[in-house]
Every structure is written in structure tokens, then in C-alpha cells.
C-alpha positions as CSV (number, residue, x, y, z in Angstrom):
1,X,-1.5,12.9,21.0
2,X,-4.6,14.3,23.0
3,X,-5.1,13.7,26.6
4,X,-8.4,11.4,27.2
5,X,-10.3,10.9,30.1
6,X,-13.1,8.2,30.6
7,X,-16.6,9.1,30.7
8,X,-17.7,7.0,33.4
9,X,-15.1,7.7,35.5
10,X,-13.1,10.8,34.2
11,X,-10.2,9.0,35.2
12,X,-7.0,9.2,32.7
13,X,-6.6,7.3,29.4
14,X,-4.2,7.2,26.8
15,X,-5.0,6.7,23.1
16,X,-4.4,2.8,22.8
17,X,-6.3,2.3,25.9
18,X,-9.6,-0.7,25.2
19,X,-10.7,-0.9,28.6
20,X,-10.0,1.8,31.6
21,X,-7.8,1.0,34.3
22,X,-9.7,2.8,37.1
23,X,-13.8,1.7,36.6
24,X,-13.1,-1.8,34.1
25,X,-14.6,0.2,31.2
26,X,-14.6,-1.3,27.7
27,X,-13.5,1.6,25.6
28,X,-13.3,2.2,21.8
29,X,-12.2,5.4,20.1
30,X,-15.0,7.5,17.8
31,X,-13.3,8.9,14.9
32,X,-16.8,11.2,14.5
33,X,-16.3,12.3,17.7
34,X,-12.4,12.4,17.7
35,X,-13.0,10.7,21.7
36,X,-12.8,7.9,23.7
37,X,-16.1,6.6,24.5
38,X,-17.0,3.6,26.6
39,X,-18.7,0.7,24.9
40,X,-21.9,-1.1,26.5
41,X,-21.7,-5.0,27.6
42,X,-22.4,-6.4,23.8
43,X,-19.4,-4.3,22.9
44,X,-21.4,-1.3,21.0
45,X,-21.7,2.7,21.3
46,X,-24.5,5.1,20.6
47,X,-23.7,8.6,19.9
48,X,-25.9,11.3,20.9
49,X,-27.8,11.0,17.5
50,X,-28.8,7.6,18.1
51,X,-26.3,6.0,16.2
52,X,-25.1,2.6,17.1
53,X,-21.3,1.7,16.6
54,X,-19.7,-1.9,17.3
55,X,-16.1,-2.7,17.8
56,X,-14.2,-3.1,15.3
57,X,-13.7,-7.1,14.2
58,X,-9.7,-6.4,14.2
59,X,-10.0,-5.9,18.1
60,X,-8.9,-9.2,18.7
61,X,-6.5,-9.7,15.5
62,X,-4.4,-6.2,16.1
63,X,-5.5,-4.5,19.3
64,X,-8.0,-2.4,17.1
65,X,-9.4,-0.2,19.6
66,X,-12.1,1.9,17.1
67,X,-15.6,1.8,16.1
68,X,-16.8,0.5,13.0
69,X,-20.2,1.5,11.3
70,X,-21.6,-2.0,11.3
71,X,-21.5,-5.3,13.5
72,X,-18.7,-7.7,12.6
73,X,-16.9,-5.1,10.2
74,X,-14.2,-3.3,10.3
75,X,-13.5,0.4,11.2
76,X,-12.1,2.7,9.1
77,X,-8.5,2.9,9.7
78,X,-8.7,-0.8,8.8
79,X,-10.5,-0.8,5.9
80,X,-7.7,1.1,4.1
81,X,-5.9,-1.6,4.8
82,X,-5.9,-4.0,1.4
83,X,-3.0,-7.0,2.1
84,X,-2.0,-8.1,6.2
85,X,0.2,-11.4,7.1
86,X,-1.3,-14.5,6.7
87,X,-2.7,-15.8,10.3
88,X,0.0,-18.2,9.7
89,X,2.7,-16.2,9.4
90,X,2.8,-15.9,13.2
91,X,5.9,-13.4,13.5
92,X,4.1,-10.8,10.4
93,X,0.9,-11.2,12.3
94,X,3.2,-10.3,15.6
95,X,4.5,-7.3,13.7
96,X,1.1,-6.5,12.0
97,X,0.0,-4.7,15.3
98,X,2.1,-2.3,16.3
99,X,1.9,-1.6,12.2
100,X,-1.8,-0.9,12.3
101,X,-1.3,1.1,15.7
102,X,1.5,3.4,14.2
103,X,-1.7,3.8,11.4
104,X,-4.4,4.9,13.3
105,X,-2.4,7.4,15.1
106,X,-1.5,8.9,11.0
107,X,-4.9,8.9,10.5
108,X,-6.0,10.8,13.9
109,X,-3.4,13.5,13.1
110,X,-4.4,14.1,9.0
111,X,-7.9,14.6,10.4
112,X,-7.0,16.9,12.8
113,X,-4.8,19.2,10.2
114,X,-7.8,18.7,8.2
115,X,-6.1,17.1,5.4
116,X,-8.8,14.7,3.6
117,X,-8.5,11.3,2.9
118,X,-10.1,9.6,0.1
119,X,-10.4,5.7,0.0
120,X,-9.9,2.9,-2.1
121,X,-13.3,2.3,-2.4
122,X,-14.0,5.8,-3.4
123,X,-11.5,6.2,-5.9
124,X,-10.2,3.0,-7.2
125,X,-7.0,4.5,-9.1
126,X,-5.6,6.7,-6.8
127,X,-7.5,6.5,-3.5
128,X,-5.4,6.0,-0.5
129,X,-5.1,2.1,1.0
130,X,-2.0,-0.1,2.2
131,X,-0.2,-3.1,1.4
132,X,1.3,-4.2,5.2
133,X,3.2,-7.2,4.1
134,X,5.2,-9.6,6.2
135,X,9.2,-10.2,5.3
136,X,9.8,-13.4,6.6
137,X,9.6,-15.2,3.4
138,X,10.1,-12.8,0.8
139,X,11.6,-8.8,0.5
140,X,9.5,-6.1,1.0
141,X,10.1,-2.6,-0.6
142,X,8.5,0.1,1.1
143,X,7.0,2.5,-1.3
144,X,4.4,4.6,-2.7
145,X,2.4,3.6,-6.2
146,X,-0.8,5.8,-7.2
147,X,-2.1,6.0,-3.4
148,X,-0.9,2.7,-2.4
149,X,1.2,2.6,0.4
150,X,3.9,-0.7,0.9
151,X,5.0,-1.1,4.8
152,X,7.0,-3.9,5.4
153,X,6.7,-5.1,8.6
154,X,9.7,-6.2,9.8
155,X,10.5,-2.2,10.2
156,X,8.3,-2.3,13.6
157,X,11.2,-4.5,15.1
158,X,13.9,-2.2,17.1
159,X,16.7,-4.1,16.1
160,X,16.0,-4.6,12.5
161,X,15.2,-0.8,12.0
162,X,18.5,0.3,14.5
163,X,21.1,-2.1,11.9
164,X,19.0,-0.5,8.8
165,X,19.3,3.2,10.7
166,X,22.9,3.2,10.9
167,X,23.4,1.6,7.7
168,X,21.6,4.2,5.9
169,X,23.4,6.5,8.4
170,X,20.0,8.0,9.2
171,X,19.4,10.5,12.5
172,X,15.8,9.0,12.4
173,X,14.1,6.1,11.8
174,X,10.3,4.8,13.3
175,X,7.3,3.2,11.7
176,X,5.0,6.4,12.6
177,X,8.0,8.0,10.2
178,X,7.6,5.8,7.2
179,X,3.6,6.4,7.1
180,X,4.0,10.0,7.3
181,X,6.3,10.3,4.8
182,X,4.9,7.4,2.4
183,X,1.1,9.8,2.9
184,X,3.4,12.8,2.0
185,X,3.4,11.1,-1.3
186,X,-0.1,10.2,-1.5
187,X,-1.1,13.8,-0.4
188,X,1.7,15.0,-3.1
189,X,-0.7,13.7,-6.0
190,X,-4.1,14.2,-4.8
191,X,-3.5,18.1,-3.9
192,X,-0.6,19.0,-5.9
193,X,0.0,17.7,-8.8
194,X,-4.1,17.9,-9.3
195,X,-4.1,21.7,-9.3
196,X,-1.7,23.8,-12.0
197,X,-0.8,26.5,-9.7
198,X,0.3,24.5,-7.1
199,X,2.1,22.1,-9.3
200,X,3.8,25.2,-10.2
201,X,4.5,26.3,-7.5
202,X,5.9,23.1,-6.1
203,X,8.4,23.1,-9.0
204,X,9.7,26.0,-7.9
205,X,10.6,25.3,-4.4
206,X,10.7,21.2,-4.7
207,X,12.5,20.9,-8.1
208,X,11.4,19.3,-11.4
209,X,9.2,15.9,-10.4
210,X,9.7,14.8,-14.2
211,X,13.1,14.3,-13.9
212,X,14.1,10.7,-14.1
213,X,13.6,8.9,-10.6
214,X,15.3,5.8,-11.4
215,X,18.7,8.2,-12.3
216,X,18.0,9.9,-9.0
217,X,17.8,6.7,-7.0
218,X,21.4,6.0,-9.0
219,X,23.4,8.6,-8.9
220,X,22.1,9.1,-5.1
221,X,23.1,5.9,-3.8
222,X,26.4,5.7,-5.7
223,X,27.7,9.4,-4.9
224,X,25.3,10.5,-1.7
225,X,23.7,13.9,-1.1
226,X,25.9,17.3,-2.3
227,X,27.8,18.5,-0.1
228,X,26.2,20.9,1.6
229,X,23.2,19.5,1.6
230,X,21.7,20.7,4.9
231,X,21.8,24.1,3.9
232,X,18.7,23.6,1.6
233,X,17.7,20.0,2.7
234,X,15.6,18.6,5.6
235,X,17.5,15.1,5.1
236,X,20.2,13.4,3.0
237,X,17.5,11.5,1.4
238,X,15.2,14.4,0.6
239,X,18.5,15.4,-1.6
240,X,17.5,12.3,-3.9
241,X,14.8,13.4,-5.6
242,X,11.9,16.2,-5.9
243,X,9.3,13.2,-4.8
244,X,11.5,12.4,-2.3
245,X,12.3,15.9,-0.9
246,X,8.0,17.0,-0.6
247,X,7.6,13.5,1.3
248,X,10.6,13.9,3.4
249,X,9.6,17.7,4.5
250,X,5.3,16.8,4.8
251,X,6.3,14.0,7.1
252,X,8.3,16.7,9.1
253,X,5.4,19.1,9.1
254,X,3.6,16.4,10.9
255,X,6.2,15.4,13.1
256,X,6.3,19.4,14.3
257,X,2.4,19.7,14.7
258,X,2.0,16.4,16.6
259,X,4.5,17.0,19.1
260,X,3.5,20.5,20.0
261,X,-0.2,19.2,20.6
262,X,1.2,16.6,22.3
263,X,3.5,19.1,24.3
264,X,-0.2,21.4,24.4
265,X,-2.1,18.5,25.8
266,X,-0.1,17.6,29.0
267,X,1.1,21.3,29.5
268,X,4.9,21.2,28.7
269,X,3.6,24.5,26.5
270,X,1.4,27.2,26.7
271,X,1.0,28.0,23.1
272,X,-1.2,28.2,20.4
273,X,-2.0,25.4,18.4
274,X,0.1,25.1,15.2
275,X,-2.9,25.0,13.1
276,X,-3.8,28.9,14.7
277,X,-1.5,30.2,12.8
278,X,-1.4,31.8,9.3
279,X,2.4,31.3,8.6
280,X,3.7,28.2,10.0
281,X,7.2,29.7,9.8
282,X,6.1,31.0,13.0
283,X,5.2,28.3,14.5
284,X,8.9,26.6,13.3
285,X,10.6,29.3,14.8
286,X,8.6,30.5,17.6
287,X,7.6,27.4,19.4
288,X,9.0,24.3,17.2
289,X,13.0,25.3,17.8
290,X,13.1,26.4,21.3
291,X,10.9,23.2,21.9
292,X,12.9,20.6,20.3
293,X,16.0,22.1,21.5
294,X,14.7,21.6,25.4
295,X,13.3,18.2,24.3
296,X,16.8,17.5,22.8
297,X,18.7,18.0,26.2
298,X,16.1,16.3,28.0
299,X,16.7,13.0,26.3
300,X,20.4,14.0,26.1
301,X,20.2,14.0,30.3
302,X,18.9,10.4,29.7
303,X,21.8,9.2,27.7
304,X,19.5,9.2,24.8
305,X,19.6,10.4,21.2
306,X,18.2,13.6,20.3
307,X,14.6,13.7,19.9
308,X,15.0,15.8,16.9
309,X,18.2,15.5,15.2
310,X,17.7,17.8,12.3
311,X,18.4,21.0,11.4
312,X,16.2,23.3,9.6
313,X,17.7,25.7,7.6
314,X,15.5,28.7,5.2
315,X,14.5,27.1,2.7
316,X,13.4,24.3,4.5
317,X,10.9,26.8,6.4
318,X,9.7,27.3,2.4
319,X,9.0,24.0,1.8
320,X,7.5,23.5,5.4
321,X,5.5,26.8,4.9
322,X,4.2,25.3,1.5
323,X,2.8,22.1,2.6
324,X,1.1,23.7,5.7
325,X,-0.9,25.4,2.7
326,X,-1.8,22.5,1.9
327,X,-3.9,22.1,4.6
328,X,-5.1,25.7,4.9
329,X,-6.5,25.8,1.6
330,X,-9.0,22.6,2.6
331,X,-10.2,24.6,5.4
């Protein structure tokens, strides 16, 4: 995450922040100008063009802190959005939030790598939108379905996602996680598998995608992951599947560029940014592994977990080196 400061003021803000702590400021964020910007008394924004914004309608209903192109709509991390909670359903709506916040910080990072996102509304079979449905009443199965994304909401509840965790037996397990890996999939179809040599090539380091996934999901869950699995694997559950093993390692290419940024922003390193380079190998091994490592012991001298409890072994830097590509080849 960037490092913001307010415009009237110049004081520090953080990404979530709607109104600065220093001057009373009503803030909004500008995903044109990739900034916070203060909003006037009637709650809108002109940019230097001329252009008024409004706050978003959601600002009230999740904490939605951007801009939307017209007054009394929504912005457009929100419009992808398709299905919330009912405003009835007071503990989804409780659990919508931090959903939709997890959401806008996906979609501040893809457009920072560059990676494009096309809507709903732009392509109505496979454009990107989400289903964030409440569990209260009725189970919710997180997935991915020709750019639609499932999030169930109970997942943004500690507890509930700790008891899954260590059922699973899972080293990680957050709500910014699920939406990176559930885009991996979404980003899987709409630059892969639309291009023949990267189809190809993805075959080759990923495995065969048309193998059955309903056999995979089987045989993984009654005999787990081979082995030796980390020796070719990010995760036990990228084992499961091609699909599963692209999504698994894209969400870890993001997890690796947003934390050295991060690390960038408020000086913890003096290093390039990821996206400088021409093989993100380097970056993995030059800055990402002597990072995480220090990052590790840090939360290790708080009694914590490790920050990142992985391992990333060669052909993981393939796979990792292949979706960077990805991004590089949009540029």
C-alpha cells in the first residue's frame, strides 16, 4: 500500500482514511488519479480537467471511500459488485465491509501491475464482477465461474477463517487472499487461455487444464497433495489441480509485489520496484527472500506466525516468472 498525504494539509493518511485526522478534511480516493483527494462541503471533487466526481452512494452502507462518475452512483470498485447481503441480514451486511475493503485494495494493486480489468457491463459472459453473499442462512462456496467471483462472507470473521485454516491445515488464510487468488482465475481465462501460445505455454509449466476437475477435487481431498509436494508447488492446494496451481501462484505474485511497495513506500527497502524489472526471478530472489525472511523473524519476535510461511522452490520461480508476463506483455 502507498503512503498518502492530504492535500490541504500534507499531513499523513492511510488508504481507508474518509476524512483526515489533522485538518477535518472529507477525503475520497481517485482511481484516475491513483490519490487521495479531499472532497468539497457537498461531498464532490474536481480534477484538474474540470471534472466533477461525487462520493460514492456505498459511503455510508460499507465505508466506501472512492469517487464515482455520477451523483448518487456508485464507484467503480462497487459496481463489479453484482449480489451483497440483504440490509436485513444485519451480521452479512456487518461482514459485507471489510469484504468490499479487502476489494478495493485488489483492484488498486491490478491497476498498478497494469493488469486490465474488464466489467460485467462490458462483456456480459466473461467480464469480471462478484457475488459477496452472506452465510448466515444458507452455505456459500467460494469459487470462480466465467469471471464471476463467489466470496462468502463469513470468511472476513477471524475466528471462522482460524477453525477453517487449521482444518484445511493451511499456513495462510485472509480475505485479501481469497480475491487474489479467485482474480488469478479470472485473469487465467481472459489472458491465457485467449491466446494459443500462452495457452501453450501454460500447459507446459501449469499442467493439462482439461483434465477432469471434479476427479482432481476427489482424489485431492481423499489422498492429499504428493509427497513432496513443495518441491514443485507453492501450496498443498495448488497440487489439486492445473486451475488451481495458476490461481494459487498469481495470488502469490501479488502477495510479493504488494508487500515490497508497501515495504518501498514507508522505507523498510531501498529497492527497485518489482514491476522495474525484466525477470521477476530477480526480484523473488533478490529482494522478495531476504525480505520475507526479516519480516518472518519480526513477527516471530512478536510471538506471531510467520508472515510468509511458504517456501519457494525452482519451479515455482517458473510459474511466478510466467504470470509476471502476464502483465508485461499489457504494457
Amino acid at each position: 500500500m502507498k503512503s498518502y498525504s492530504c492535500r490541504v494539509c500534507q499531513a499523513n493518511l492511510f488508504f481507508e482514511n474518509s476524512v483526515c485526522l489533522s485538518c477535518d478534511t472529507q477525503l475520497a480516493y481517485s482511481r484516475d488519479e491513483r490519490a487521495i483527494v479531499p472532497l468539497s462541503e457537498d461531498g464532490t471533487y474536481v480534477d484538474a480537467d474540470g471534472g466533477t466526481w461525487f462520493a460514492c452512494a456505498n459511503r455510508k452502507v460499507c465505508s466506501c471511500t472512492w469517487l464515482a462518475d455520477v451523483e448518487g452512483g456508485f464507484c467503480f470498485s462497487c459496481r463489479l459488485t453484482r449480489t451483497r447481503p440483504n440490509d436485513n441480514d444485519e451480521k452479512g451486511m456487518e461482514q459485507f465491509t471489510p469484504a468490499e475493503r479487502a476489494k478495493r485494495h485488489l483492484i488498486v494493486e491490478l491497476d498498478a501491475l497494469g493488469l486490465p480489468i474488464v466489467t460485467r457491463q462490458e462483456d456480459p459472459e466473461n467480464g469480471l464482477a462478484f457475488d459477496l453473499l452472506s452465510s448466515v442462512e444458507k452455505n456459500v462456496v467460494i469459487g470462480h465461474a466465467n469471471g464471476l467471483i463467489t466470496i462468502d462472507l463469513a470468511e472476513t470473521d477471524q475466528a471462522h477463517r482460524e477453525k477453517v485454516r487449521a482444518k484445511l491445515e493451511e499456513p495462510y488464510r485472509t480475505m485479501l487472499g481469497h480475491f487474489r487468488h479467485e482474480v488469478g482465475h479470472y485473469f487465467e481465462g481472459s489472458l491465457v487461455f485467449t491466446d494459443d501460445e500462452r495457452t501453450t505455454r501454460a500447459r507446459e509449466i501449469f499442467g493439462d487444464d482439461t483434465a477432469s476437475y471434479q476427479g482432481a477435487i476427489d482424489r485431492h481431498y481423499a489422498e492429499g497433495p504428493p509427497e513432496e509436494w513443495k518441491k514443485e508447488y507453492i501450496s498443498a492446494y495448488a497440487t489439486m489441480h492445473p486451475y488451481e496451481d495458476f490461481a494459487e501462484t498469481f495470488a502469490h505474485y501479488l502477495h510479493i509485489c504488494d508487500t515490497i511497495e508497501t515495504a518501498r513506500e514507508f522505507g523498510l527497502a531501498t529497492v527497485a520496484a518489482p514491476t522495474s524489472f525484466s525477470v521477476f526471478r530477480d526480484v523473488v530472489i533478490g529482494i522478495w527472500l531476504p525480505l520475507s525472511k526479516a519480516l518472518n523473524q519480526i513477527n516471530r519476535s512478536m510471538g506471531a506466525n510467520d508472515l510468509y510461511p511458504f517456501v519457494i522452490a525452482d519451479p515455482v520461480l517458473d510459474k511466478l516468472e510466467f504470470v509476471a508476463s502476464l502483465r508485461t506483455r499489457q504494457s
